[in-house]
C-alpha positions as CSV (number, residue, x, y, z in Angstrom):
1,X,28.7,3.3,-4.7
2,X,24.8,3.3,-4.2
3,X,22.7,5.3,-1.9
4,X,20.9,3.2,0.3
5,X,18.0,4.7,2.0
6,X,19.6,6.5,4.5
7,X,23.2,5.3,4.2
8,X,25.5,4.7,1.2
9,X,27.0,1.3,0.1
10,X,30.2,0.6,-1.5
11,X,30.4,-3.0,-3.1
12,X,31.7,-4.6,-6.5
13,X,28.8,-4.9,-8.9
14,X,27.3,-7.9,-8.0
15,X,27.0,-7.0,-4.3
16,X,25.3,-3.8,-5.1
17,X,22.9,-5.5,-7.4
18,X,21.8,-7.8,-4.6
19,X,21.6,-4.6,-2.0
20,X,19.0,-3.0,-4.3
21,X,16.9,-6.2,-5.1
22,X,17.2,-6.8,-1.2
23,X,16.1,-2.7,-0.5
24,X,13.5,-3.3,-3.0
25,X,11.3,-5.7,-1.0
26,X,12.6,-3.4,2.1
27,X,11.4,0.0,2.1
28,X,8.2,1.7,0.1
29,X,10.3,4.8,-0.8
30,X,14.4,6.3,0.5
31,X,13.9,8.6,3.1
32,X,17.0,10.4,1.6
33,X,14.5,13.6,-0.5
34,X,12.4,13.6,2.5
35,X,15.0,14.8,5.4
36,X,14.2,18.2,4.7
37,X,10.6,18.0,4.2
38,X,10.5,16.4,7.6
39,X,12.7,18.7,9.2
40,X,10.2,21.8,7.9
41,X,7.1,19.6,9.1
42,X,8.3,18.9,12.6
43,X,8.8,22.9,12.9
44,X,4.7,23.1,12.5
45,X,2.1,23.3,15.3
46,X,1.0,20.0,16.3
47,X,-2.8,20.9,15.0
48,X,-1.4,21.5,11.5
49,X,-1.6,18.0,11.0
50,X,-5.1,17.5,12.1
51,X,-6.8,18.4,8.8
52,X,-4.6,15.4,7.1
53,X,-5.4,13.2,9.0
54,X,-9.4,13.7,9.2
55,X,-8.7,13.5,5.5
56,X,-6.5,10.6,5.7
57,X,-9.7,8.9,7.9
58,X,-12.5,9.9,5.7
59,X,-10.8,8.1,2.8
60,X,-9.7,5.1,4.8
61,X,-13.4,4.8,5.4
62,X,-14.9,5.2,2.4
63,X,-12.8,2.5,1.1
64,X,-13.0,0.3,4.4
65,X,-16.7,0.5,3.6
66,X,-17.2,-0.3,-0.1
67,X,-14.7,-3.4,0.5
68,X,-16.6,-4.5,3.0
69,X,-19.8,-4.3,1.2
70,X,-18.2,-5.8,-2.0
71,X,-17.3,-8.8,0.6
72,X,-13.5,-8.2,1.2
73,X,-12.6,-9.2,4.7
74,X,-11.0,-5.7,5.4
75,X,-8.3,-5.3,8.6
76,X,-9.2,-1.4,9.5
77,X,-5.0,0.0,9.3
78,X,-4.1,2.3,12.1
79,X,-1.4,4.4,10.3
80,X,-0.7,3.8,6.6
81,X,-2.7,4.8,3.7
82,X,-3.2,1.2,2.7
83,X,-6.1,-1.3,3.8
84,X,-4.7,-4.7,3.9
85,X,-7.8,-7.4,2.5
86,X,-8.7,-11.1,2.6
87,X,-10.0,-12.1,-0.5
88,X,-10.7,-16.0,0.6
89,X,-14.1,-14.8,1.4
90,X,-14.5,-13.9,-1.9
91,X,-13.8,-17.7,-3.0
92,X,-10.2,-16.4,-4.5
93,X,-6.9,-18.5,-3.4
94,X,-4.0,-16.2,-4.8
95,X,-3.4,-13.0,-4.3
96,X,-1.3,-12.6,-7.8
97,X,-3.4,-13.9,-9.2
98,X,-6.4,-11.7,-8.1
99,X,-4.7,-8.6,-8.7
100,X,-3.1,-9.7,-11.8
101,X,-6.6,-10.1,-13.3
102,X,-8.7,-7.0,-11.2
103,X,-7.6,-4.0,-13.6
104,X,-9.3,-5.5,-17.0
105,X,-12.0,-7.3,-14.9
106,X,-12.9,-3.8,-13.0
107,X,-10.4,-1.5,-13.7
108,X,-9.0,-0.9,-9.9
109,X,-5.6,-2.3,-8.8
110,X,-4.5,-3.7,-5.5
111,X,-1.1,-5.0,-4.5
112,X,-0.7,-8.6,-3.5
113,X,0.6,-8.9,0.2
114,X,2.9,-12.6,-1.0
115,X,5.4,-9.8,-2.8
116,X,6.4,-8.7,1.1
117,X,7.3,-12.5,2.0
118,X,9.9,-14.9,1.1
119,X,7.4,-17.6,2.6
120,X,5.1,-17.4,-0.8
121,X,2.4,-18.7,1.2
122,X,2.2,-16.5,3.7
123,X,-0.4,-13.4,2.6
124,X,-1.1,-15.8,-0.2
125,X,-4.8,-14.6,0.3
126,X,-4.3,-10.8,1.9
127,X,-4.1,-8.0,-1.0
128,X,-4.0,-4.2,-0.1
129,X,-5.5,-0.7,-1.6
130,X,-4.4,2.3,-1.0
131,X,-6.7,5.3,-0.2
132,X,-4.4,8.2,-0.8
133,X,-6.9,9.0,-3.3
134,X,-9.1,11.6,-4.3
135,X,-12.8,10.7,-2.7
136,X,-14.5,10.7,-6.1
137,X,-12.2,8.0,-7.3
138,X,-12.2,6.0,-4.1
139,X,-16.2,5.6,-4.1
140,X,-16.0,4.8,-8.1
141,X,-13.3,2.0,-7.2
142,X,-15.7,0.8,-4.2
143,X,-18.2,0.8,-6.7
144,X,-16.9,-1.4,-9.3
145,X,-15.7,-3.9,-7.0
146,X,-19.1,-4.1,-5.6
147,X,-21.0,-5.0,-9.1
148,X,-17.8,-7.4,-10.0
């Protein structure tokens, strides 16, 4: 038996094994731990949620900015805390690639957008960041992409 998400599944071996590579490339995180933290949330006042996300929008643009200016084509996200790039302007062509190598060239990570596809050429060029940062470490990361 396997928890999936928010369900259970019961399966020989193998099938499990392919249900967790399969809800691997599915969800970000199971929702299973985060029931009750919702459940306390959604007893709040609506404006308690204001402060996140005025800090959620400050760090989206600090980031938004400093890709731009290092020459990312940046798609400004409406309601994640990751910005989804194009890196073609940059002269790059593959997204592993480019991420694979961006730690020792500048020390900041980004996630390739191909993972999320079974076409590997779709998002071959798109690679995200996310801003749930501290703002201190989000200009330092804007920084060093912009001298690389």
């Amino acid at each position: 038996m396997y928890e999936y998400g928010v369900g259970w599944v019961t399966a020989s071996p193998a099938l499990i094994t392919a249900v967790r590579t399969a809800k691997q490339y599915l969800t970000y995180v199971s929702a299973g731990p985060f029931q009750y933290a919702v459940a306390e949330a959604l007893r709040l006042p609506a404006d308690s949620f204001a402060t996140t996300r005025e800090d959620l929008r400050t760090k989206r643009d600090i980031l938004s900015e400093g890709l731009t200016a290092a020459g990312f084509q940046v798609f400004q996200p409406q309601g994640t805390y990751f910005i989804t790039t194009d890196i073609a302007a940059l002269g790059a062509k593959d997204g592993l690639a480019f991420c694979r190598a961006l730690p020792e060239r500048c020390g900041v990570v980004a996630i390739p957008n191909t993972v999320f596809y079974d076409d590997p050429d779709a998002g071959r060029t798109q690679v995200r960041f996310a801003f749930c940062k501290r703002e201190d470490i989000l200009r330092e990361a804007a920084a060093r992409l912009q001298r690389w």
